[in-house]
ZAMARGU-4260 file (C-alpha; in steps of 0.2 Angstrom, whole numbers, plus 5000, padded with zeros to 4 digits):
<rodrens>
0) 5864/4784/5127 | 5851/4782/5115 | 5849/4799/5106 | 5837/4798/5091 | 5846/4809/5076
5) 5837/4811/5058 | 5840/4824/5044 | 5828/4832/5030 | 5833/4845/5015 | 5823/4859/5014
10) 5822/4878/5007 | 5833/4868/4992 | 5850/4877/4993 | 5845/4894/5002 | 5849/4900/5019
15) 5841/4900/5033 | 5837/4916/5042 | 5825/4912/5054 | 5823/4895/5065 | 5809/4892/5079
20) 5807/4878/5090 | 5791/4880/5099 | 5775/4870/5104 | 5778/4854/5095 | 5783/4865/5078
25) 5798/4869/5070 | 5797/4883/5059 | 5810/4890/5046 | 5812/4906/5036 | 5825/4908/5022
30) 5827/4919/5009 | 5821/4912/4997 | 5802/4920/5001 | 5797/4907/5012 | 5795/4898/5025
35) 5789/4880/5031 | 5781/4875/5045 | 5785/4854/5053 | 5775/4846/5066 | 5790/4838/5077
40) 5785/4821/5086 | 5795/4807/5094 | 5805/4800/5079 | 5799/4810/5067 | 5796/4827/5057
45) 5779/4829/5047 | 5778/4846/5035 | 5763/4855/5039 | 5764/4871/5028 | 5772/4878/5014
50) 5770/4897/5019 | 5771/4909/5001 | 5767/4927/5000 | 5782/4937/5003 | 5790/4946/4988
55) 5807/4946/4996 | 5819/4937/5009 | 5812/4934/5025 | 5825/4939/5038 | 5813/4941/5053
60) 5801/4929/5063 | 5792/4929/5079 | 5776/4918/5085 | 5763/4922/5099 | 5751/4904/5101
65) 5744/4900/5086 | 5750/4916/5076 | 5768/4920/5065 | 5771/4935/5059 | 5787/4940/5047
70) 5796/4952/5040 | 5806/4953/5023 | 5815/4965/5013 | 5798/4968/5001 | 5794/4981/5016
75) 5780/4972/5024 | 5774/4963/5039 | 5765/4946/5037 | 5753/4938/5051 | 5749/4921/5047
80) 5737/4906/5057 | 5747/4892/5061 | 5734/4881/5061 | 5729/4884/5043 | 5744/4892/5035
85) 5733/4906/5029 | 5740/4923/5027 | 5730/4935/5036 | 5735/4951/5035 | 5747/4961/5027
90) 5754/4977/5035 | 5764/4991/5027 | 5775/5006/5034 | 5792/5005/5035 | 5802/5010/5019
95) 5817/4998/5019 | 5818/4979/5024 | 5809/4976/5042 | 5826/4967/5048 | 5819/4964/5065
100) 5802/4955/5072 | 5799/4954/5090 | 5781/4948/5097 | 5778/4957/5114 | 5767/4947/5127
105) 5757/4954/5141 | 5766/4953/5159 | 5766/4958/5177 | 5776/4975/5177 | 5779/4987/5191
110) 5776/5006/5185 | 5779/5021/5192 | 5766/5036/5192 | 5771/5055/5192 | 5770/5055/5214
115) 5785/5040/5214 | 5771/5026/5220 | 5775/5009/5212 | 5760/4999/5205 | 5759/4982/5195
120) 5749/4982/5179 | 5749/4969/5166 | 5758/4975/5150 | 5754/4975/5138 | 5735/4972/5138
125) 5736/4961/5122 | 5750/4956/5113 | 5760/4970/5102 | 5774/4969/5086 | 5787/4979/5086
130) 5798/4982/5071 | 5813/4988/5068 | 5819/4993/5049 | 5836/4998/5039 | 5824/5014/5035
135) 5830/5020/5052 | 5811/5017/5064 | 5803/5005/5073 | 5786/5003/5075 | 5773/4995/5086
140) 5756/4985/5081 | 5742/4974/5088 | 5743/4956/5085 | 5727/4953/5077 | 5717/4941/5086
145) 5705/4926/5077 | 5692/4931/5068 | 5697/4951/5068 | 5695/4957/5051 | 5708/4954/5038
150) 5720/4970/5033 | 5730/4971/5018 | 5740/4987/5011 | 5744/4982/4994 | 5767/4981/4993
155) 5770/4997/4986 | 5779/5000/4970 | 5798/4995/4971 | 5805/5010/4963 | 5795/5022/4976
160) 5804/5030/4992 | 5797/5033/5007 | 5787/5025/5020 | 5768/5020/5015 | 5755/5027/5024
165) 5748/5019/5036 | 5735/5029/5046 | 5721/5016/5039 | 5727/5000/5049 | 5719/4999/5063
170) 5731/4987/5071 | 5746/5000/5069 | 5750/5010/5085 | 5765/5020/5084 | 5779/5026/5075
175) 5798/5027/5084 | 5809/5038/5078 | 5828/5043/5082 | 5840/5032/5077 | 5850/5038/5061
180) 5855/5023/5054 | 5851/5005/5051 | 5840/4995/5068 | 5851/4979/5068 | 5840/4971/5083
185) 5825/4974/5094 | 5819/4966/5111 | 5807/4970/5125 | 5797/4968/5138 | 5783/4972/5147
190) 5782/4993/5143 | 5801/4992/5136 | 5809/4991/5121 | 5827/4991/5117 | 5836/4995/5100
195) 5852/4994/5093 | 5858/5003/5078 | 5871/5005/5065 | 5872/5024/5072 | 5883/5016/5087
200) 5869/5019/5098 | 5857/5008/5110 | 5838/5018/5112 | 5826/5014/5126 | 5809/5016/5124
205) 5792/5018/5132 | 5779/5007/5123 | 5765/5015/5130 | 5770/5030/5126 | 5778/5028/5110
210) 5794/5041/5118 | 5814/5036/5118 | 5817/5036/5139 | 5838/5036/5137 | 5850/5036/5120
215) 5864/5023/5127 | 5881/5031/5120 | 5898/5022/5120 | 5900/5011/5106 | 5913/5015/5095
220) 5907/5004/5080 | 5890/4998/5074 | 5879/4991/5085 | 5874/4972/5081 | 5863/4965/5094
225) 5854/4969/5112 | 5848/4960/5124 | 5834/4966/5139 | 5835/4958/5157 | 5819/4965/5165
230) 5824/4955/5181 | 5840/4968/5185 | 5835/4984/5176 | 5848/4980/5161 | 5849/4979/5144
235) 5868/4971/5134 | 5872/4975/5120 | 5886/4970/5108 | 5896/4980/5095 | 5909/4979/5080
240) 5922/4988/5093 | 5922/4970/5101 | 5914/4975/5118 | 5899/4971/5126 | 5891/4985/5138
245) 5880/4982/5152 | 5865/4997/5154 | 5855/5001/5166 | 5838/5006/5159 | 5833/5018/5174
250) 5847/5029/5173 | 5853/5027/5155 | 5870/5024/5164 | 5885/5011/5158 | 5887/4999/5172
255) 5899/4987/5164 | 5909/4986/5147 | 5915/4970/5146 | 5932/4967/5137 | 5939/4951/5127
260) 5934/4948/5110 | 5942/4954/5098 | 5931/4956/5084 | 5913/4959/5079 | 5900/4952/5092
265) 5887/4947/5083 | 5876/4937/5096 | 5869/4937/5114 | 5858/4930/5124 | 5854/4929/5143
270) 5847/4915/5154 | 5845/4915/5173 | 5862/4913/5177 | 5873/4920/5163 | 5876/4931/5149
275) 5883/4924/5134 | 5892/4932/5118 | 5897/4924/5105 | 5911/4933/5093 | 5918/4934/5073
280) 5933/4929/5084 | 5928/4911/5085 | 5924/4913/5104 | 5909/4913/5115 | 5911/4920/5130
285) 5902/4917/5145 | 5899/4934/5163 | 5889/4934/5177 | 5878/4949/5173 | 5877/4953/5189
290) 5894/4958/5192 | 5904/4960/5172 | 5915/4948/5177 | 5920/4933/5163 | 5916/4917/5172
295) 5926/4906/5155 | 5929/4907/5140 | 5924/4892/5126 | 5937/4892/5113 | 5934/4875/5103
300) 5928/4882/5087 | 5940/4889/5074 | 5926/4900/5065 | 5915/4915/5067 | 5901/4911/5080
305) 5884/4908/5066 | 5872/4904/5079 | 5870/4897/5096 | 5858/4895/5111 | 5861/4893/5129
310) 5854/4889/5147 | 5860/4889/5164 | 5866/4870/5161 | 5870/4870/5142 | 5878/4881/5126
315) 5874/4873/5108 | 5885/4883/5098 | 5887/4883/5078 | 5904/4887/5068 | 5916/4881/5055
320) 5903/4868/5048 | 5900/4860/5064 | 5889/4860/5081 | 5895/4858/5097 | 5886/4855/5114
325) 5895/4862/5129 | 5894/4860/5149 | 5891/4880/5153 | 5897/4875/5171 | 5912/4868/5167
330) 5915/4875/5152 | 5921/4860/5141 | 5913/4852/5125 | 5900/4837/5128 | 5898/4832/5112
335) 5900/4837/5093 | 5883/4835/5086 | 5887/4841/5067 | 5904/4840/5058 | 5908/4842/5040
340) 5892/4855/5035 | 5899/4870/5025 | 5891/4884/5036 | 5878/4880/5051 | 5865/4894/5050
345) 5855/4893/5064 | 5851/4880/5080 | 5838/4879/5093 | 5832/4868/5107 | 5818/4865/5119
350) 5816/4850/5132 | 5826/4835/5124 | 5822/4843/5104 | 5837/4850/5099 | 5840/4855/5080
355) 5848/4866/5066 | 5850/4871/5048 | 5864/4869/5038 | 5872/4870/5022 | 5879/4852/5017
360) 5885/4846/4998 | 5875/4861/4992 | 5860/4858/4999 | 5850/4864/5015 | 5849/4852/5029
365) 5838/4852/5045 | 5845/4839/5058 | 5833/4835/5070 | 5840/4827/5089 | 5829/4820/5103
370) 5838/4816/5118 | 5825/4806/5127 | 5833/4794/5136 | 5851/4801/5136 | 5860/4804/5152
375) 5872/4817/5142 | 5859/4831/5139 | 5855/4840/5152 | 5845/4853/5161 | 5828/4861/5149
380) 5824/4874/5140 | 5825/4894/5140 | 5814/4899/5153 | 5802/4910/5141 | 5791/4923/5145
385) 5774/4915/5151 | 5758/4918/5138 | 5743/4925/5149 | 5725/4930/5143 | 5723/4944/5133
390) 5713/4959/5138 | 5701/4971/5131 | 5710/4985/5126
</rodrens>
């Protein structure tokens, strides 16, 4: 065994939002405005960038190549270059905090004209943001591309209500409306988007369109996250009412509501192979998204579930101030990589990288693990959706 474990403070003593492992970087957001930016290589961590701008918390991240953008609770949208750590543009629009990020990358899709005939186009033709906000909306922009010019709409006053206009930006597309309450979480795909919202209610949408296909009734409490699986025409999503429900986003139909926890469900996730929730219940449960049914249950942790990350060979699951590693097959605890932290906010991994953010004697702590070399860690990464060239709009 010959794991290679080192630990850094950072952010001070705020929390961490945000965590990204991708490309040789580790990124981390917090809400103390910003957010810094390590080069990760064998045995060590170098800081990068120091990236300052935001008037608020930063509660939202996503990255496309050399490109992040965020969003805070000062309303806005921030693009930066990763390369540089340069800010280069600043977008305005919603009216409330923009709670939720996701960078959309073009794909293969099958689509399906007015006379039933199925054809594949890549979607979308360059990569798209879409945001979700506590002022109800999402909406949808152009990742700006090198070199296109700059675009900043001065952070409007904070004592002023309503949205800001944005009919000036030329990187803004559209606006979606219909939820009546707080977006808790956005993904997509392709043309799709899925939300979930405080209103109970799960919406699928049309990016290319801009229009809300199917409003996914059933949830009894607030809607706290969703997940999309392109592969099997579904989307998950999990509630306060303790259930997880399985969608099929053709029909706008229920397939599945999957029963068990017994408290908010606050995370999930979807690899190959399994779906996995994680509950305030101290539970993560893992289903074959196929058919509903709960393949095991991993019951080690005696606190609310704060973050985890899974693959078809592994679960790296944070609670109670410590991190645990699971066998996803067999359902047991590998090993415990983190014990005595006061709360562990967030942990990623990718290849043998595996590392998270915690809060430990009043500080915040990223622990950083390469498992090069140990028999223990096993399988890879997420399989992510592939980057592909952009094209001309």
């Amino acid at each position: 065994m010959t794991t290679s474990h080192f630990s850094f403070p950072t952010h001070e003593s705020s929390v961490v939002t945000c965590l990204i492992l991708s490309q040789g970087r580790l990124i981390t957001a917090s809400d103390d405005r910003s957010m810094q930016v390590y080069s990760v290589e064998t045995g060590q961590v170098s800081h990068r960038h120091s990236l300052v701008g935001h008037d608020g918390g930063i509660w939202s991240v996503g990255v496309v190549k050399d490109t992040l953008v965020s969003g805070s609770t000062d309303r806005t949208l921030r693009i930066w270059d990763l390369n540089t750590g340069r800010c280069t543009h600043v977008f305005s629009g919603h009216a409330n905090t923009v709670r939720c990020v996701v960078v959309v990358k073009p794909e293969w899709v099958d689509i399906e004209d007015e006379a039933g005939v199925i054809k594949r186009e890549k979607w979308p033709k360059r990569p798209m943001i879409v945001t979700g906000s506590r002022d109800h909306t999402l909406r949808v922009w152009t990742v700006p591309r090198p070199g296109e010019p700059q675009y900043r709409i001065p952070v409007q006053d904070p004592d002023s209500k309503g949205a800001p206009n944005v009919d000036e930006n030329p990187y803004h597309r559209a606006r979606l409306e219909g939820h009546e309450d707080v977006i808790r979480s956005v993904t997509a795909r392709g043309r799709t988007v899925v939300s979930g919202s405080y209103d109970h209610n799960v919406r699928v949408w049309d990016i290319a369109t801009g229009t809300c296909k199917h409003v996914l009734r059933g949830h009894t409490g607030k809607v706290y996250v969703v997940v999309l699986d392109p592969k099997r025409h579904q989307a998950y999503s999990g509630s306060m009412d303790g259930n997880v429900r399985v969608w099929d986003v053709r029909t706008g139909e229920c397939r599945y509501t999957l029963t068990g926890h017994t408290s908010l469900i606050g995370l999930l996730a979807l690899s190959p192979s399994y779906l996995v929730s994680a509950a305030a219940d101290t539970t993560l449960r893992v289903w074959n998204p196929d058919t509903g049914e709960l393949e095991r249950t991993l019951a080690e942790h005696t606190g609310a579930i704060t973050c985890f990350q899974h693959d078809d060979s592994k679960v790296l699951s944070g609670s109670d101030g410590t991190l645990k590693l699971w066998n996803i097959r067999e359902g047991r605890v590998i090993r415990d990589l983190l014990n005595g932290a006061t709360t562990v906010w967030q942990a990623k991994f990718q290849g043998k990288w595996c590392v998270s953010a915690s809060k430990r004697d009043n500080a915040t702590c990223v622990d950083v693990w390469d498992f090069t070399g140990d028999d223990e860690w096993i399988g890879g990464a997420e399989v992510e959706v592939e980057d592909t060239e952009d094209e001309d709009e």
